[in-house]
Backbone of each chain as ProteinMPNN parsed JSONL, in Angstrom:
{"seq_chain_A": "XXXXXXXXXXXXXXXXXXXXXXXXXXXXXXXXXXXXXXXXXXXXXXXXXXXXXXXXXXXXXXXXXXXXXXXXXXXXXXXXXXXXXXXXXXXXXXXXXXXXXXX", "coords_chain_A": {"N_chain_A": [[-16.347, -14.618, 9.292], [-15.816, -12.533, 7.209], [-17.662, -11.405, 4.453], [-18.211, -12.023, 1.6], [-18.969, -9.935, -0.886], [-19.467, -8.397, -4.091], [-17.018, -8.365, -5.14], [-15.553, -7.774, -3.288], [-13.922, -7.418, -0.066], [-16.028, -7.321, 2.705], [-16.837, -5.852, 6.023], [-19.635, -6.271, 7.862], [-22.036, -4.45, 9.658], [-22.977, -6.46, 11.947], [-20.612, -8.293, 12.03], [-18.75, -6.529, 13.105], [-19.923, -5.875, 15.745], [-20.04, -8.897, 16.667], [-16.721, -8.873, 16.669], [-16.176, -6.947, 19.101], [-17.701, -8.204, 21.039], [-16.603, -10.587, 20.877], [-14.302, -9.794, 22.441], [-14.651, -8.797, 24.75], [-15.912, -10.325, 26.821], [-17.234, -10.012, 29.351], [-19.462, -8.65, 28.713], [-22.876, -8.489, 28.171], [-24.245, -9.583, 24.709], [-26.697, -8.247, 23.833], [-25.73, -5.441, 24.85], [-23.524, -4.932, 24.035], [-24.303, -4.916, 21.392], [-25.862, -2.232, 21.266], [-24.222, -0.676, 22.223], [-22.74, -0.528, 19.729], [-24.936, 0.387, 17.654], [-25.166, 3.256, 19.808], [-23.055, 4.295, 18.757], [-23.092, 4.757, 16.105], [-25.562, 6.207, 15.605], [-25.404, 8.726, 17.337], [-23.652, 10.118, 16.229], [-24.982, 10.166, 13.599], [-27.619, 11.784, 14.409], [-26.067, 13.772, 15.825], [-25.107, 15.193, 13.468], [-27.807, 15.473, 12.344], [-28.183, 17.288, 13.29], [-27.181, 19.792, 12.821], [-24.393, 19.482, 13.618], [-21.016, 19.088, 14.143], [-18.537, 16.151, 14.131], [-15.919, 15.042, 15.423], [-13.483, 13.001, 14.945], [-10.679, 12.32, 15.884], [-7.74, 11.527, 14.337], [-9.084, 9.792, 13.162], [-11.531, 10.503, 11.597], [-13.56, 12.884, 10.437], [-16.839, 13.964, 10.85], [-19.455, 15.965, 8.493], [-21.52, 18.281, 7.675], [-22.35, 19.797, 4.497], [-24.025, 22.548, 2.598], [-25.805, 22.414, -0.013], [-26.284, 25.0, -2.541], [-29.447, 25.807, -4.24], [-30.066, 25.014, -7.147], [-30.365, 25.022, -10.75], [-31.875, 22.198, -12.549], [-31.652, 19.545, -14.112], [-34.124, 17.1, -15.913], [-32.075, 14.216, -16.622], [-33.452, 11.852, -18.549], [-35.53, 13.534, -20.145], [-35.081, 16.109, -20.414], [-35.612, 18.454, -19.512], [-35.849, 21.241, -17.282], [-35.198, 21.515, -14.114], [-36.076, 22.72, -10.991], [-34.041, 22.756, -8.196], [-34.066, 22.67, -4.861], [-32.284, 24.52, -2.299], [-30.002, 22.342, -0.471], [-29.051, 20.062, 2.441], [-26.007, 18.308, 2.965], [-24.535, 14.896, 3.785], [-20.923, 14.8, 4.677], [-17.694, 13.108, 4.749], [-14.43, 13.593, 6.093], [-11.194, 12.102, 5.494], [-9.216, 11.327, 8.605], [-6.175, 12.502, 9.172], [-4.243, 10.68, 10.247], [-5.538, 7.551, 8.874], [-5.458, 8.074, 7.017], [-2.623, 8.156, 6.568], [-2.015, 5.563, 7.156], [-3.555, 4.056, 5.351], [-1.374, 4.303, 3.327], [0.671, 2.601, 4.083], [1.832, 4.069, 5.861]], "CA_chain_A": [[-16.284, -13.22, 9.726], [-15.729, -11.742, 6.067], [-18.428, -12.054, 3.324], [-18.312, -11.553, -0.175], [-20.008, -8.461, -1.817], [-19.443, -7.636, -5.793], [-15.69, -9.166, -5.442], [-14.78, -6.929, -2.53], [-14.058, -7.937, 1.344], [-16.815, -6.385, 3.289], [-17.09, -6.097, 7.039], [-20.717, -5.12, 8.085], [-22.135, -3.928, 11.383], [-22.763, -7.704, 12.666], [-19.386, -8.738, 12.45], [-18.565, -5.266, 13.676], [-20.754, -6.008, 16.801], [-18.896, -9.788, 16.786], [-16.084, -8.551, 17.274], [-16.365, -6.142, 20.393], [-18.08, -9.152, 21.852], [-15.287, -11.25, 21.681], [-12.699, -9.26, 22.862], [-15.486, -8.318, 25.665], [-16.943, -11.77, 27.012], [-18.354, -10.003, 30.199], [-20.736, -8.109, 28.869], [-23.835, -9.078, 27.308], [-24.375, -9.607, 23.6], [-27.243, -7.209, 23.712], [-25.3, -4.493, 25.187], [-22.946, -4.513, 22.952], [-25.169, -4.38, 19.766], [-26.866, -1.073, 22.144], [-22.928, 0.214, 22.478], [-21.839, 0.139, 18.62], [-25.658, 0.973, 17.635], [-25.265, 4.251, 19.981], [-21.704, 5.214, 18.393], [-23.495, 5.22, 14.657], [-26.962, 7.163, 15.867], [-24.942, 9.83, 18.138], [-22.971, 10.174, 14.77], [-26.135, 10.691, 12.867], [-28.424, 12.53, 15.447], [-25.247, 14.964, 15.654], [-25.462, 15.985, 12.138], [-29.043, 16.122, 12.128], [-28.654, 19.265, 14.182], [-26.335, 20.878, 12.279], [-23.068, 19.687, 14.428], [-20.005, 18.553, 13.151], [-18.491, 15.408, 14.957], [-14.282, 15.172, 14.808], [-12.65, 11.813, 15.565], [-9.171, 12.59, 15.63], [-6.82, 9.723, 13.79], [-9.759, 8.308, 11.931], [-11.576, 11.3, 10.11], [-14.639, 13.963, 10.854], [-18.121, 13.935, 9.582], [-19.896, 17.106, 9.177], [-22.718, 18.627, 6.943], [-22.401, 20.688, 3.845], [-24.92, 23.094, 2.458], [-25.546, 22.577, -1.516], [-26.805, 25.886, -3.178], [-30.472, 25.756, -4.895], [-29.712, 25.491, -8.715], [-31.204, 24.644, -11.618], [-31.212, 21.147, -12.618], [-31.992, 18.443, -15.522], [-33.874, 15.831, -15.747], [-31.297, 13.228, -17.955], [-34.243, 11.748, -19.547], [-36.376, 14.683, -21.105], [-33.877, 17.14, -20.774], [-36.22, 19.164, -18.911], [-35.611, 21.911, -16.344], [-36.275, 21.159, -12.651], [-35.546, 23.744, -9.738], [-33.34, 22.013, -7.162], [-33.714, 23.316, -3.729], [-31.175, 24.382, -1.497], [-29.824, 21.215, 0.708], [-27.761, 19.893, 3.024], [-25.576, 16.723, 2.729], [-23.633, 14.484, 5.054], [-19.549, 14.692, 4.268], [-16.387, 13.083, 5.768], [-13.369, 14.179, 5.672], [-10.739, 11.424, 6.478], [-8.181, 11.946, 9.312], [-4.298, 11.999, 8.843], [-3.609, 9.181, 11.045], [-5.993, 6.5, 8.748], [-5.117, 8.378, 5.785], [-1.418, 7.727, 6.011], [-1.951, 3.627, 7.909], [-3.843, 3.37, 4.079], [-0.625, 4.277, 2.602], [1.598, 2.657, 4.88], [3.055, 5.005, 6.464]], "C_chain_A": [[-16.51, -12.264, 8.556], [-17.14, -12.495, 5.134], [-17.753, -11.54, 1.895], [-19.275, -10.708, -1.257], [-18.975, -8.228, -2.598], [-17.439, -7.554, -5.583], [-14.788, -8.397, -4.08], [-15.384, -7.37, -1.205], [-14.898, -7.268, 2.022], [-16.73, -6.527, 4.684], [-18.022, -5.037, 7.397], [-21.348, -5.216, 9.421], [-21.811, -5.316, 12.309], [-21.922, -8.232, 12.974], [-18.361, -7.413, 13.071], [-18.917, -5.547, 15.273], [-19.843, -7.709, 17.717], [-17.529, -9.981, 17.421], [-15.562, -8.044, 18.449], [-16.924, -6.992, 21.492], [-17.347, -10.234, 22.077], [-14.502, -11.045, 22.553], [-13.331, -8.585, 24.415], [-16.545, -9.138, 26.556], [-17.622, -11.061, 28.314], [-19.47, -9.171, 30.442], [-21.963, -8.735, 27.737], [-23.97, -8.843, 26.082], [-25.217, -8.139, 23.454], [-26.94, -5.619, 24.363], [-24.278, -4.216, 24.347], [-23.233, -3.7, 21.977], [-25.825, -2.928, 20.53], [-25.313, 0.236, 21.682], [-22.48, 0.563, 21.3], [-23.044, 0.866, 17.949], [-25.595, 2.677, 18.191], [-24.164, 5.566, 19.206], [-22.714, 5.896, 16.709], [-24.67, 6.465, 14.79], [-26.093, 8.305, 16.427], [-24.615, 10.446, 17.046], [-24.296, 11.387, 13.909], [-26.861, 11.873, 13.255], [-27.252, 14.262, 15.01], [-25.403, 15.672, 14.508], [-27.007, 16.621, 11.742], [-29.263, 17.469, 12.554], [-27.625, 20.139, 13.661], [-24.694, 20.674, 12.474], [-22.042, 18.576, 13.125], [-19.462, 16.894, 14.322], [-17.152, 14.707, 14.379], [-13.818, 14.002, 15.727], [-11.396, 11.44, 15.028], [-8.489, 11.206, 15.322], [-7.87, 9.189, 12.501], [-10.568, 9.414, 10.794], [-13.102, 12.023, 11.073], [-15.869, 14.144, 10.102], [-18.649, 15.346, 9.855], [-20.719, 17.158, 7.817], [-22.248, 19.853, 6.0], [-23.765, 21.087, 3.16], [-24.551, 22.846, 0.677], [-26.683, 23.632, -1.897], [-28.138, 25.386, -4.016], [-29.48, 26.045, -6.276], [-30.95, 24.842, -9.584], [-31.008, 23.368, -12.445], [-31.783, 20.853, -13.987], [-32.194, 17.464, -15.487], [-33.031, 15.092, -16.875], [-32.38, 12.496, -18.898], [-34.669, 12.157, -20.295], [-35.974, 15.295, -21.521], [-34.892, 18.497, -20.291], [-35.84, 19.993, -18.092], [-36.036, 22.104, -14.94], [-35.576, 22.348, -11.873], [-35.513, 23.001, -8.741], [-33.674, 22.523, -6.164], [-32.705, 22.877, -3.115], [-30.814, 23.106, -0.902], [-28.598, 20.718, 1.762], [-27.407, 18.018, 3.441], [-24.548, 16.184, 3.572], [-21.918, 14.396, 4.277], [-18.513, 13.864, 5.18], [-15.482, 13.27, 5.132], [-12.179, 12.761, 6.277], [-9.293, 11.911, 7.433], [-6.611, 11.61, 9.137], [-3.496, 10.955, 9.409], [-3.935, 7.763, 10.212], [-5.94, 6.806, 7.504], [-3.824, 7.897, 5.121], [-1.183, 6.437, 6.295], [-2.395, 3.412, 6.331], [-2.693, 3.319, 3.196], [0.174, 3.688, 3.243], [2.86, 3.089, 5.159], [2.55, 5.0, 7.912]], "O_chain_A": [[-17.248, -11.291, 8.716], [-17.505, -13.671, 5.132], [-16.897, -10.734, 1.533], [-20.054, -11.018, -2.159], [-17.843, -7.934, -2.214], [-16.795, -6.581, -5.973], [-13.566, -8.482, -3.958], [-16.565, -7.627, -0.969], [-14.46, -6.118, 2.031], [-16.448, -7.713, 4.852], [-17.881, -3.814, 7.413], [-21.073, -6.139, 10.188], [-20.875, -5.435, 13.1], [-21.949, -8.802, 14.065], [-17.208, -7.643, 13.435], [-17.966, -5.379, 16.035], [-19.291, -7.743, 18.817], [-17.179, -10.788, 18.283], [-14.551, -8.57, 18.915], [-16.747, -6.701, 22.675], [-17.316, -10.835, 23.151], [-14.021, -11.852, 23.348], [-12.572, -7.948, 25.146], [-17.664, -8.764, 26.908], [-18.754, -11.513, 28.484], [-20.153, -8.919, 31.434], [-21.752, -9.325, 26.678], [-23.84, -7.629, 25.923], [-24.67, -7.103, 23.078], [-27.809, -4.747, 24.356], [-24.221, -3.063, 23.919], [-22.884, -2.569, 21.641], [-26.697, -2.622, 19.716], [-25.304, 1.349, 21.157], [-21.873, 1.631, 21.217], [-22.718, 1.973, 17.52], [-25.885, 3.515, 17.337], [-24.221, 6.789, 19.08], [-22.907, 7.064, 16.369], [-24.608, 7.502, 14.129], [-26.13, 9.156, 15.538], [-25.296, 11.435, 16.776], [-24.438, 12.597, 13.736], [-26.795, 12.898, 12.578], [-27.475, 15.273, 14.343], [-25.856, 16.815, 14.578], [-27.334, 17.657, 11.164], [-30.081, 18.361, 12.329], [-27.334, 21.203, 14.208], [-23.843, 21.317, 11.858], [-22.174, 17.892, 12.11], [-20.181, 16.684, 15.299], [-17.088, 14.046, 13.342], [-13.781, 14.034, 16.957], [-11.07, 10.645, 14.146], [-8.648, 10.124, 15.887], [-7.674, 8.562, 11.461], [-10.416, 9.359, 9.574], [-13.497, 11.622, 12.167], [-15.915, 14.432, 8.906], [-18.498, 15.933, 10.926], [-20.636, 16.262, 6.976], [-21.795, 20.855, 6.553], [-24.636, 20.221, 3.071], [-23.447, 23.013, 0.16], [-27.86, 23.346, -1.676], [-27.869, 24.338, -4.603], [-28.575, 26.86, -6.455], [-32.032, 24.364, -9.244], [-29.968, 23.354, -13.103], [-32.255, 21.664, -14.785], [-31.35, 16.609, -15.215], [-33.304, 15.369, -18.043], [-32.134, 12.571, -20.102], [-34.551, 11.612, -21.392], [-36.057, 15.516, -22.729], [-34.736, 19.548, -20.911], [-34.82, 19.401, -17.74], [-37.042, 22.734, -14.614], [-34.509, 22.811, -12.277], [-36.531, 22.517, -8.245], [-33.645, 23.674, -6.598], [-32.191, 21.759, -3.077], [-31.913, 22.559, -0.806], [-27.419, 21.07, 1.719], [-28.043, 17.062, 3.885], [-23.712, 16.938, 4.07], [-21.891, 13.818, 3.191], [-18.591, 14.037, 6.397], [-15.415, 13.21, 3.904], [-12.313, 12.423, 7.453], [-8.468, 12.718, 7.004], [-6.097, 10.5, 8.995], [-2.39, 10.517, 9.093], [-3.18, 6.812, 10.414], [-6.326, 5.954, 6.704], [-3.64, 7.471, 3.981], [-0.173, 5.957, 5.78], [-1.677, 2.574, 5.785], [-2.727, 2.478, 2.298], [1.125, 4.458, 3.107], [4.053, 2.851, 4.972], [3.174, 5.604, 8.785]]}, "seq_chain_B": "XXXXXXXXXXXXXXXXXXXXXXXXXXXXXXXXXXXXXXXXXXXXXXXXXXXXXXXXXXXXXXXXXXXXXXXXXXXXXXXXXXXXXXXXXXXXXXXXXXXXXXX", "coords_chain_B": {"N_chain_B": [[-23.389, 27.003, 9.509], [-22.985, 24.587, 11.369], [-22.686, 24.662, 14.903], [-21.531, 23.243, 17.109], [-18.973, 21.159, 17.868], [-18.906, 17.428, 18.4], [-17.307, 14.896, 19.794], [-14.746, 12.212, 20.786], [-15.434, 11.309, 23.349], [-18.543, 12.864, 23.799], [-19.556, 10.739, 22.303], [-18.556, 8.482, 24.055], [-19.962, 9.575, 26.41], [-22.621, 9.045, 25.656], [-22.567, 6.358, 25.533], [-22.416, 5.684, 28.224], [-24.989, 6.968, 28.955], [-26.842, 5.552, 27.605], [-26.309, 3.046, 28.2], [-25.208, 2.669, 30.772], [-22.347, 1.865, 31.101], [-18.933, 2.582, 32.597], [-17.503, 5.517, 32.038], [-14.853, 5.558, 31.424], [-14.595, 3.121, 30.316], [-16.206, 2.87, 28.639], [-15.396, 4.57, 26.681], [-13.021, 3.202, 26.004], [-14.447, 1.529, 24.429], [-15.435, 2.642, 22.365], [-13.028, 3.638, 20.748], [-12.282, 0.895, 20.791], [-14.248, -0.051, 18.32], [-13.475, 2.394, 16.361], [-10.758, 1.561, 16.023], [-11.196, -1.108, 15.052], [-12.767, -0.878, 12.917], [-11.21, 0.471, 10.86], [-8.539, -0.865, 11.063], [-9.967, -3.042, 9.262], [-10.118, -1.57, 6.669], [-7.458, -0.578, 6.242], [-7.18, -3.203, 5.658], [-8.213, -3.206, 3.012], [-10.51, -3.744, 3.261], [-13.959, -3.268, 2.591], [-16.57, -1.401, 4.692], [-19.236, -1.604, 5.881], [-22.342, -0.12, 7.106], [-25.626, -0.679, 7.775], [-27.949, 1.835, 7.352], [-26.458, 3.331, 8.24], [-23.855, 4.132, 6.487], [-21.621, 3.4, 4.205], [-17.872, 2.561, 4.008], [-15.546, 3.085, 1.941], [-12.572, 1.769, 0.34], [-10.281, 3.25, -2.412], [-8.378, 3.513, -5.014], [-6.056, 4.886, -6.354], [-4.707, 6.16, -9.108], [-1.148, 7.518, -10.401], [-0.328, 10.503, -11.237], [0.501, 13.476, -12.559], [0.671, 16.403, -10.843], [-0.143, 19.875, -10.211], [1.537, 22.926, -8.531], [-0.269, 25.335, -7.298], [0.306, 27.306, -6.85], [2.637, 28.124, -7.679], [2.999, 26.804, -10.488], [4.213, 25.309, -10.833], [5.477, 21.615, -11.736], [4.652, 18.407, -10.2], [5.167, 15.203, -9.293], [2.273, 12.708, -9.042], [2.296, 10.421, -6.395], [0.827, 6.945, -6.44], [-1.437, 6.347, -4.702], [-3.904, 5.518, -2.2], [-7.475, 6.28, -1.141], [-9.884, 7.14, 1.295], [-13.416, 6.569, 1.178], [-16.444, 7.325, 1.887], [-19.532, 6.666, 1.667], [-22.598, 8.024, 2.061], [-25.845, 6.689, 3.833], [-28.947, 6.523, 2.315], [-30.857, 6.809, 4.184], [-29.187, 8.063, 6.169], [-28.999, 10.353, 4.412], [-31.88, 11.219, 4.295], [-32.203, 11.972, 6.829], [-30.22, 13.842, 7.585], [-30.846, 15.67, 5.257], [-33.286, 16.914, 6.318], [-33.037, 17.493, 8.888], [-31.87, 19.399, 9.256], [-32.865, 21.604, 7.598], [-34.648, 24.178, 7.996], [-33.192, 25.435, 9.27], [-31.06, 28.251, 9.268], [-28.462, 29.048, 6.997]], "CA_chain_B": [[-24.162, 26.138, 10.561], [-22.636, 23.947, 12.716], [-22.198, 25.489, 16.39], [-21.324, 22.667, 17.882], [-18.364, 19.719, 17.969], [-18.804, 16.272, 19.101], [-15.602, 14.023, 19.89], [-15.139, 11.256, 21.267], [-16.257, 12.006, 24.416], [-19.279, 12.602, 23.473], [-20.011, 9.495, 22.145], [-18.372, 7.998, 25.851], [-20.923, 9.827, 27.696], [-23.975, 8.819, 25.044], [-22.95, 5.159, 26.068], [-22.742, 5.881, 29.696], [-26.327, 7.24, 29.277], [-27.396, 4.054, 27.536], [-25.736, 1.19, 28.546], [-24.944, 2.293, 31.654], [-21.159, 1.756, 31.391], [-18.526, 3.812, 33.114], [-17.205, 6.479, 30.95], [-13.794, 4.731, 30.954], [-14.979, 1.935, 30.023], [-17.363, 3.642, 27.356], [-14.202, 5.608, 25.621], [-11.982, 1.968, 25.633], [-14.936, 0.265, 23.518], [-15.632, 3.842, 21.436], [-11.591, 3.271, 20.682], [-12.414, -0.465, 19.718], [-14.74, 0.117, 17.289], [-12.947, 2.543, 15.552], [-10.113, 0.733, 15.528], [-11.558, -2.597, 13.812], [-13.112, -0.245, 11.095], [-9.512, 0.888, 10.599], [-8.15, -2.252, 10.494], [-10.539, -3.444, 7.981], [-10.092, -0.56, 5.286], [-6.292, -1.093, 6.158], [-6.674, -4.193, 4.712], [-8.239, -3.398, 1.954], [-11.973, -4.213, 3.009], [-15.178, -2.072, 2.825], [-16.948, -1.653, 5.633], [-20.858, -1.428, 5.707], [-22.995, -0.412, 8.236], [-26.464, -0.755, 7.464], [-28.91, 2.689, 8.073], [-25.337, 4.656, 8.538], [-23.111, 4.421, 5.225], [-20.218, 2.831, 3.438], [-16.923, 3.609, 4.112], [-14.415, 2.111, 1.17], [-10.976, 2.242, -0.229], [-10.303, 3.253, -3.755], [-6.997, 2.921, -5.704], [-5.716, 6.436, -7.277], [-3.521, 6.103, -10.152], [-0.289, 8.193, -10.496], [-0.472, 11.646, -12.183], [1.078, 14.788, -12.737], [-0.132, 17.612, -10.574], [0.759, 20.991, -10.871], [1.439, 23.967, -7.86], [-1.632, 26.037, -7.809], [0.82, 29.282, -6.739], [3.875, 28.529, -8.919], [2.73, 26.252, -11.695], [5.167, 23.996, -10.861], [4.103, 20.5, -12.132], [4.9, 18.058, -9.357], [4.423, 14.263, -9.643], [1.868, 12.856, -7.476], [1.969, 9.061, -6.35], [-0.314, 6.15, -6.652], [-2.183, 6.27, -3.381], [-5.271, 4.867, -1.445], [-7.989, 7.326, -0.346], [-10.945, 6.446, 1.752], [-14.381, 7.45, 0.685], [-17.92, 7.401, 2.493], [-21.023, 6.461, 0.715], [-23.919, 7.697, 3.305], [-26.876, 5.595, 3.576], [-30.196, 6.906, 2.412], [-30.939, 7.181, 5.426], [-28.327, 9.139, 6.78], [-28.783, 11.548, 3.532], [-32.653, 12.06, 4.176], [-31.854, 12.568, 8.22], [-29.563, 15.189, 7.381], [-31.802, 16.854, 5.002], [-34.86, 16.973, 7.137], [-32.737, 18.015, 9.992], [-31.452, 21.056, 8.737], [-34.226, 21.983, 6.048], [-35.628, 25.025, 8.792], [-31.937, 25.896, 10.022], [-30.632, 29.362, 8.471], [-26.983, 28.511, 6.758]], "C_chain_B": [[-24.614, 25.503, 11.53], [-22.212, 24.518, 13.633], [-20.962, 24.406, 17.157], [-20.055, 21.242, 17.278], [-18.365, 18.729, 18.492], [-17.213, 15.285, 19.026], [-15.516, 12.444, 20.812], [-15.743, 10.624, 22.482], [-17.435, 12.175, 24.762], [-19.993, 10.995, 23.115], [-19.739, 8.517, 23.521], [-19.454, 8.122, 26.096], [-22.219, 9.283, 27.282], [-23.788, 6.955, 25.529], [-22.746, 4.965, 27.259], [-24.203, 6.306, 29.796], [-27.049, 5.661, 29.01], [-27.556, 3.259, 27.616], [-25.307, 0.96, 30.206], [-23.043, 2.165, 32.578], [-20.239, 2.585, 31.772], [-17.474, 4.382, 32.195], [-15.612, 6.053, 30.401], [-13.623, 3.842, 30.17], [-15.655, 1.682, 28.127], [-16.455, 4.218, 26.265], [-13.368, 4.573, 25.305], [-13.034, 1.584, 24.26], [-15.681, 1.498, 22.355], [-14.411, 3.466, 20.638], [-11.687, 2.219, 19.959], [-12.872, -0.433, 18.732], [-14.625, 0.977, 16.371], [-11.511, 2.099, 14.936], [-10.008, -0.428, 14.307], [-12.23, -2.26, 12.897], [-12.099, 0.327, 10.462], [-9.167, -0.05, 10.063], [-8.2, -2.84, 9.476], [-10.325, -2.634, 7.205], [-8.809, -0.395, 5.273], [-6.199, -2.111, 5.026], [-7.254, -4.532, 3.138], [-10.439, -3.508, 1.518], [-12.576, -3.033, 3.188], [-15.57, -2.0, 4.232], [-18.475, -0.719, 5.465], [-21.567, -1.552, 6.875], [-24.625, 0.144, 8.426], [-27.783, 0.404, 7.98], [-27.703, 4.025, 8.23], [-25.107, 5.003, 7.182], [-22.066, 3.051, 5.139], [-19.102, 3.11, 3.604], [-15.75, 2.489, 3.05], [-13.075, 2.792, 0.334], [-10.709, 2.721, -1.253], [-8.922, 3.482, -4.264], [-6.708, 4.091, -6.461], [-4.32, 6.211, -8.197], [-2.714, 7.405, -10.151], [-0.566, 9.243, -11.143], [0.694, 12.52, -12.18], [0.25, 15.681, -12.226], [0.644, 18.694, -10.829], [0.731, 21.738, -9.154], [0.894, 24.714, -7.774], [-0.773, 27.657, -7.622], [2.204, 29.148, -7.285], [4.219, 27.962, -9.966], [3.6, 24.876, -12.061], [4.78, 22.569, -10.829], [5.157, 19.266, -11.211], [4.13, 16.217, -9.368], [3.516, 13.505, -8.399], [1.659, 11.075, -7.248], [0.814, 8.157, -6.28], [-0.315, 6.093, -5.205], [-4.054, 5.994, -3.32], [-5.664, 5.799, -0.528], [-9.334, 6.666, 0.112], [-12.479, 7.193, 1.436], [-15.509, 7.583, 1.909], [-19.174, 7.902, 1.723], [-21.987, 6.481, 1.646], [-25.252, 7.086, 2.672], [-28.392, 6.231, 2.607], [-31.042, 7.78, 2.948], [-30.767, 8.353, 6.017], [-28.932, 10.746, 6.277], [-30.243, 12.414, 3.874], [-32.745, 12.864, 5.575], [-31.016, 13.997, 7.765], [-30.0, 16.424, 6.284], [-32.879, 17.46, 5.409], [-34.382, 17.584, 7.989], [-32.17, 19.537, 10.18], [-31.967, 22.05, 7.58], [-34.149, 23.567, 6.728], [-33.894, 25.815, 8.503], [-31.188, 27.241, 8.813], [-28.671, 28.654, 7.868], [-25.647, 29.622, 7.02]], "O_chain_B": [[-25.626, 25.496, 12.23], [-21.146, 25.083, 13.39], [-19.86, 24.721, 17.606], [-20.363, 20.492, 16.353], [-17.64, 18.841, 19.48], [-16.34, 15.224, 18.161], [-16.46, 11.871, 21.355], [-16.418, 9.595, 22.518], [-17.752, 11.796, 25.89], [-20.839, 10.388, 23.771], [-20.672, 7.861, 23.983], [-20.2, 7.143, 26.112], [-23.025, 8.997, 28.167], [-24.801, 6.325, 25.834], [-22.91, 3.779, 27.543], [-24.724, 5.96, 30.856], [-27.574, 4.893, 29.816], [-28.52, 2.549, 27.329], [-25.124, -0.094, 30.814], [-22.641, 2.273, 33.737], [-20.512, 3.702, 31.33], [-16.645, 3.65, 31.655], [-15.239, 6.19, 29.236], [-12.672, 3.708, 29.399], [-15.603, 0.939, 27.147], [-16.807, 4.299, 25.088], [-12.773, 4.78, 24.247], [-12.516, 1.369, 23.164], [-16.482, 1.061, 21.529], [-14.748, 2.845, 19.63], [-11.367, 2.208, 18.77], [-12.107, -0.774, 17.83], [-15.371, 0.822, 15.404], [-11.163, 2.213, 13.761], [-9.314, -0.626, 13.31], [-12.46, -3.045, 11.977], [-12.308, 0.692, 9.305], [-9.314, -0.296, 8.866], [-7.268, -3.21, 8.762], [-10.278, -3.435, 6.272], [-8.51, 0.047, 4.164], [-5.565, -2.08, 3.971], [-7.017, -5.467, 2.372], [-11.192, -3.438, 0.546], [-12.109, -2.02, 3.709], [-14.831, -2.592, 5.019], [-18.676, 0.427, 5.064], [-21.601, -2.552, 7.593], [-24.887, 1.161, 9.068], [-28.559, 0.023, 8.856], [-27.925, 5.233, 8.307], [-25.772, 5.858, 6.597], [-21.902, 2.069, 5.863], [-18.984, 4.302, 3.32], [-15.296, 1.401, 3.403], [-12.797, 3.915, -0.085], [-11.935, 2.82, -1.219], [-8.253, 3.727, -3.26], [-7.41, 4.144, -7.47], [-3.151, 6.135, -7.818], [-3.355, 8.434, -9.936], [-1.373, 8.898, -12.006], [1.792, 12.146, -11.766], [-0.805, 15.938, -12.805], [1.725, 18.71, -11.418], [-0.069, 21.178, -8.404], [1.536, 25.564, -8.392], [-1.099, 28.752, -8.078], [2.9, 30.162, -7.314], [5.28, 28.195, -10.546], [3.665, 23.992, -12.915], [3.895, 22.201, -10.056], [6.349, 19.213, -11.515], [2.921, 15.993, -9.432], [3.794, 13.574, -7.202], [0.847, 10.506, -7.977], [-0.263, 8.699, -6.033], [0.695, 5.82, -4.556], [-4.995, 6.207, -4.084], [-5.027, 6.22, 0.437], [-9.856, 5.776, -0.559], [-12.544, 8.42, 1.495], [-15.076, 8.07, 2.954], [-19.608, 8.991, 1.348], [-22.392, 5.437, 2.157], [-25.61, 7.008, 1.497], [-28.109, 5.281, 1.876], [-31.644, 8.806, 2.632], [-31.523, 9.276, 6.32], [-29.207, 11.751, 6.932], [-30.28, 13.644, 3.862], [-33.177, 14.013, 5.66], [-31.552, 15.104, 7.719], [-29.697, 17.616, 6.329], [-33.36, 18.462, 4.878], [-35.096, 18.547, 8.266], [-32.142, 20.405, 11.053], [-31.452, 22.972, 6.947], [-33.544, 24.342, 5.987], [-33.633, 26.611, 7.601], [-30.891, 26.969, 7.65], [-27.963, 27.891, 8.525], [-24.488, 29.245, 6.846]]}, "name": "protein", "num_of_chains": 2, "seq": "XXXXXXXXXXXXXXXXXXXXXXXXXXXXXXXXXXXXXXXXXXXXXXXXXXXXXXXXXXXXXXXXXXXXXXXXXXXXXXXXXXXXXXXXXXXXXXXXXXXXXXXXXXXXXXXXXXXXXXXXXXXXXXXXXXXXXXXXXXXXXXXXXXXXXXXXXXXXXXXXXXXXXXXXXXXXXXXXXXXXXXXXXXXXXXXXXXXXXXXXXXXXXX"}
């Protein structure tokens, strides 16, 4: 179920997908992988348009705007002009914030 | 920017469009799968989901903070905060998607 990535326990979509199909024997494999597939894209899609997308207990993703500045490349030491942008954020929620501390 | 909130709900009804399943049904296995990404970063593991992001634990050593409105220096415990490393992906979706969009 677990692999081994750079000394740390990983669990990635497949055994993500695995799971939900155990605990779910009467629906089809490929509906599954369709069902946790749609949770991540809705996710995504949402932000693409600007929206925010709040899943109370576990944490809220939403989009911040980073100001045009003036940058550097670290090699040359040159001066590049950044444009404005906007970047994906989460915030995590107080329910999975305090289960990490157990509380 | 953002007008709009998605919840979980949302995501229900996006796998009632796709899969078909009834919205009950759709919000139990929305529920599951944030659950068992809970779980896992409970225990310590990453969790990777390939085209989305990263979502991992990190280990905060003890400090000394201070009271930002009465200077009062306040100690702050060793605690576990959760991060999110978006994909690539995610990062150029969400810059492409809101490039046009006034802020």
């Amino acid at each position: 179920m677990i692999c081994l990535y750079r000394g740390t326990m990983t669990m990635i979509r497949s055994e993500l997908i695995q799971k939900i199909a155990d605990e779910n024997p009467h629906l089809f494999q490929r509906d599954v992988e369709k069902i946790v597939n749609t949770i991540f894209d809705e996710i995504t899609d949402a932000m693409a348009r600007g929206d925010r997308v709040e899943l109370r207990g576990f944490g809220a993703f939403s989009v911040k705007k980073r100001d045009a500045r003036v940058g550097r490349n670290p090699r040359t030491g040159e001066s590049v002009e950044v444009e404005e942008k906007h970047v994906p954020f989460f915030k995590t929620g107080k329910l999975l914030r305090d289960r990490l501390n157990g509380k | 920017m953002s007008d709009k909130t998605l919840t979980r709900m949302d995501l229900s009804e996006a796998i009632f469009r796709e899969v078909g399943l009834s919205r009950n049904d759709s919000g139990q296995l929305v529920e599951s799968v944030l659950n068992h990404m809970s779980d896992a970063l409970v225990r310590g593991e990453q969790v990777k989901i390939s085209s989305f992001g990263t979502f991992s634990v990190r280990e905060k050593a003890a400090r000394v903070g201070r009271n930002p409105k009465t200077g009062e220096e306040v100690p702050i415990n060793p605690r576990r905060v959760l991060t999110f490393r978006p994909s690539h992906l995610m990062k150029d979706r969400i810059a492409a998607g809101n490039a046009q969009t006034k802020g």
